[in-house]
Short mmCIF file of the C-alpha atoms (twelve columns), coordinates in Angstrom:
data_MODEL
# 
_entry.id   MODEL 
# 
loop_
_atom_site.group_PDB 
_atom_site.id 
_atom_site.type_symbol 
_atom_site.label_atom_id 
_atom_site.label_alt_id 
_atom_site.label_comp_id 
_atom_site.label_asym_id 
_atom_site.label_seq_id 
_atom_site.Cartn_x 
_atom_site.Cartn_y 
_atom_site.Cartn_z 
_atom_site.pdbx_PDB_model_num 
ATOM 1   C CA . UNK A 1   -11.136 -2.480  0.648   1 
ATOM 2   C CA . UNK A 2   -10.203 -3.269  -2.935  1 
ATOM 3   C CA . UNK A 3   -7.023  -2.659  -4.809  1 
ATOM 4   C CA . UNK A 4   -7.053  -2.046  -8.415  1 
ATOM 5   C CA . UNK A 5   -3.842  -1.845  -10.071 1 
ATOM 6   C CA . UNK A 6   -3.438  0.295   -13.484 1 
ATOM 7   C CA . UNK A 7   -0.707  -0.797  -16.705 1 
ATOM 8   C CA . UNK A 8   -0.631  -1.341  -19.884 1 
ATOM 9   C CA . UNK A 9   -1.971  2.104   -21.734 1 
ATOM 10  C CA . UNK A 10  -3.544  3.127   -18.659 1 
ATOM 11  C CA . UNK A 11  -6.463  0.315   -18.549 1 
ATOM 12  C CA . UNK A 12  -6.909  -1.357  -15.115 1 
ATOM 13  C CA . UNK A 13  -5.756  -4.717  -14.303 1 
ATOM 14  C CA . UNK A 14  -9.886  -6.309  -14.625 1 
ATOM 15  C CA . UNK A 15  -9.444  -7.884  -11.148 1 
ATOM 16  C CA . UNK A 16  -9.440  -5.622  -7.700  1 
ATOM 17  C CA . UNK A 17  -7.966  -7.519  -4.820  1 
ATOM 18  C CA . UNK A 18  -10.665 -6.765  -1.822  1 
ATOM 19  C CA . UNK A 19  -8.889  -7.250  1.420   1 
ATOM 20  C CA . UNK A 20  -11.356 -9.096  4.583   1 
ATOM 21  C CA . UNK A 21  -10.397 -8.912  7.873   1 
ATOM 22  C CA . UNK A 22  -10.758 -12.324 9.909   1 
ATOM 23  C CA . UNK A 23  -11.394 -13.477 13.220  1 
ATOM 24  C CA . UNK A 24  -11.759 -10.506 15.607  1 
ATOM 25  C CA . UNK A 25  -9.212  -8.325  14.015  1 
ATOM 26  C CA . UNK A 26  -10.463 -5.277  12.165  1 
ATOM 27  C CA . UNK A 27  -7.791  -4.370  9.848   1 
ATOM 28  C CA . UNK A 28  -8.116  -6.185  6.576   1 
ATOM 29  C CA . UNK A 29  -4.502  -5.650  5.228   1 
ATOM 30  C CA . UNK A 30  -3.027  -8.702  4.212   1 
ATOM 31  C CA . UNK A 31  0.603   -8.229  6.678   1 
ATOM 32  C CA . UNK A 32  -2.342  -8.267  9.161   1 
ATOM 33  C CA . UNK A 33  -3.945  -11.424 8.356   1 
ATOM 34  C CA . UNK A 34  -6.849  -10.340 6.305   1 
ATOM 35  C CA . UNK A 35  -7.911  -12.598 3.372   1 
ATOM 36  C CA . UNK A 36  -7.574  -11.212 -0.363  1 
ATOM 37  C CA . UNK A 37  -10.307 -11.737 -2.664  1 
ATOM 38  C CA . UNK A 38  -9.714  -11.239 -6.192  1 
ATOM 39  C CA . UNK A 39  -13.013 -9.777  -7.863  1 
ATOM 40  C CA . UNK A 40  -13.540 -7.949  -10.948 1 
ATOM 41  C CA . UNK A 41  -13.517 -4.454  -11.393 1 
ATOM 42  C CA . UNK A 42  -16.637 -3.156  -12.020 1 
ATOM 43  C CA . UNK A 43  -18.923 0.193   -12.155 1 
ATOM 44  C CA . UNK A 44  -17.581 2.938   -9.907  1 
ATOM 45  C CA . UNK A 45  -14.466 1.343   -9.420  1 
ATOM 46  C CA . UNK A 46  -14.089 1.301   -13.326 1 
ATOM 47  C CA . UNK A 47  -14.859 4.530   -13.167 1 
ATOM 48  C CA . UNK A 48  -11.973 5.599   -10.808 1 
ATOM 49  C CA . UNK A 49  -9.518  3.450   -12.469 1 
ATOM 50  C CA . UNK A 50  -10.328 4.676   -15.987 1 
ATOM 51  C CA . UNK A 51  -10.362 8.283   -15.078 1 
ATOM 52  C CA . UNK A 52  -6.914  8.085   -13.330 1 
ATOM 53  C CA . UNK A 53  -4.982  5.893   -15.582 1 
ATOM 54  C CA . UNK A 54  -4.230  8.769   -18.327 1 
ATOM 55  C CA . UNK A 55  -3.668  10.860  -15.559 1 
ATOM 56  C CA . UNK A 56  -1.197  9.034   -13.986 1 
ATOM 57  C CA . UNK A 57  0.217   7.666   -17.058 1 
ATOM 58  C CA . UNK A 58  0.903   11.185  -18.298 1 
ATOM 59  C CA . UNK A 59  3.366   11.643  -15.209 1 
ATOM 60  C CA . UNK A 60  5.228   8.161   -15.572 1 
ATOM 61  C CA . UNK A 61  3.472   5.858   -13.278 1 
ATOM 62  C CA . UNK A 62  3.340   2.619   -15.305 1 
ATOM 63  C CA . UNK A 63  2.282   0.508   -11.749 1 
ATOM 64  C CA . UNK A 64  -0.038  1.930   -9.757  1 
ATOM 65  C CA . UNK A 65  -2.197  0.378   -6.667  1 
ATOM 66  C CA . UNK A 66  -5.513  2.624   -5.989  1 
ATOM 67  C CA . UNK A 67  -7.028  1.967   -2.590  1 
ATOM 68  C CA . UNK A 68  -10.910 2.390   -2.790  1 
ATOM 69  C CA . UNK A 69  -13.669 2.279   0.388   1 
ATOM 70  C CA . UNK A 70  -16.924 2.173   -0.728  1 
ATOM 71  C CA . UNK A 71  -17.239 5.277   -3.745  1 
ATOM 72  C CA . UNK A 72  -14.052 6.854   -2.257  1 
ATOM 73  C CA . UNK A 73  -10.456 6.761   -3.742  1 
ATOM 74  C CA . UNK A 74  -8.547  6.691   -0.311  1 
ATOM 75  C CA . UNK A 75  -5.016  5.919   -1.514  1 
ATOM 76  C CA . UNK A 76  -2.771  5.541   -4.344  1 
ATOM 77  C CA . UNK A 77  -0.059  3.484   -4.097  1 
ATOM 78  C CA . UNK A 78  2.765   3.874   -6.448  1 
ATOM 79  C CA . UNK A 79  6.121   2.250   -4.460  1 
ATOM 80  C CA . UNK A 80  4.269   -0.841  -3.632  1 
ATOM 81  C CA . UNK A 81  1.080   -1.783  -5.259  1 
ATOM 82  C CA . UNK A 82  0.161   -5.599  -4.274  1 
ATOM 83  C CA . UNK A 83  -2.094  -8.378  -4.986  1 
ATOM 84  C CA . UNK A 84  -0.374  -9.764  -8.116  1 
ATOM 85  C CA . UNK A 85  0.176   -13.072 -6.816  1 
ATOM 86  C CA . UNK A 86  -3.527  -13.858 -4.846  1 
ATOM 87  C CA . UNK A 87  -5.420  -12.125 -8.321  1 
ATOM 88  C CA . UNK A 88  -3.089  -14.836 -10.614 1 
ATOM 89  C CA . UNK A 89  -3.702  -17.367 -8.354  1 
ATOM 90  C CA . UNK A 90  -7.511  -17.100 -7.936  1 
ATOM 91  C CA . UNK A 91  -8.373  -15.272 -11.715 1 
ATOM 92  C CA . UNK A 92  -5.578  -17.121 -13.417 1 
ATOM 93  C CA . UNK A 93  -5.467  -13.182 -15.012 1 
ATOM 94  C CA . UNK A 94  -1.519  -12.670 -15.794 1 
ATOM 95  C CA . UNK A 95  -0.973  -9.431  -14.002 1 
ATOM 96  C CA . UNK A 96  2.769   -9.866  -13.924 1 
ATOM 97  C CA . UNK A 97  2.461   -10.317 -17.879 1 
ATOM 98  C CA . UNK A 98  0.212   -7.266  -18.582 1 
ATOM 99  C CA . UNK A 99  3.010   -5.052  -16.689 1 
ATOM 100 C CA . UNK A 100 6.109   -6.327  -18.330 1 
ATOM 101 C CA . UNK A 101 4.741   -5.334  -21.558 1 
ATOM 102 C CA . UNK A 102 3.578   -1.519  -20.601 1 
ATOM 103 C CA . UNK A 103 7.402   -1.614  -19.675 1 
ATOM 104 C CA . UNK A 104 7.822   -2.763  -22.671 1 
ATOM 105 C CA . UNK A 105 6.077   -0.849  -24.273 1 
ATOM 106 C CA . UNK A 106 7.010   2.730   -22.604 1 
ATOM 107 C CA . UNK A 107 11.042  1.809   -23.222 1 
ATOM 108 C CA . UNK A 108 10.433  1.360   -27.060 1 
ATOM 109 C CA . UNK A 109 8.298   4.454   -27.168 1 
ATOM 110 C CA . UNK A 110 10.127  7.670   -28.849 1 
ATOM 111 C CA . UNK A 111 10.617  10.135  -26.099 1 
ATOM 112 C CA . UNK A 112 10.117  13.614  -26.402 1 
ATOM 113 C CA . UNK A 113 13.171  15.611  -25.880 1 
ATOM 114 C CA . UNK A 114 13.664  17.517  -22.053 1 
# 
């Protein structure tokens, strides 16, 4: 199951982090021992990411994990996104860097007034 994360003006992070169970174990989360494989985001998962990233944007969310099996959003994750670490280490892609500056970014934006 990959997991694309969204920053920076609401454009996906170009690497998903797909999560593969091992050994006899079914579960492919990573607390669970499954292996993360950085891949890039492509077609429908594109898709997903590109719709939602306004949307979420729009409400705040400058970090946001989506959870996607097969052609189905199943999750979005906005406490706790993951995979920053395994997509740097196998993409060499600076997630880490793309987020500070959307924070950057949002806390130098005018805001409107409440």
């Amino acid at each position: 199951m990959p997991e694309m994360t969204l920053s920076s003006d609401d454009l996906p992070v170009p690497h998903a982090l797909a999560r593969i169970p091992q050994g006899s174990e079914i579960r492919g989360n990573l607390a669970a021992g499954g292996k993360g494989v950085a891949q890039p985001v492509a077609g429908g998962y594109r898709q997903i990411a590109e719709h939602l990233g306004p949307l979420l944007a729009a409400r705040g969310l400058l970090l946001v994990g989506l959870d996607v099996i097969g052609p189905c959003l199943t999750e979005i994750n906005v406490t706790s996104p993951t995979g920053f670490q395994e997509i740097m280490k196998q993409t060499g892609f600076d997630v880490e860097g793309m987020f500070v500056d959307a924070l950057e970014a949002a806390l130098a934006a005018p805001r409107a007034a409440a």
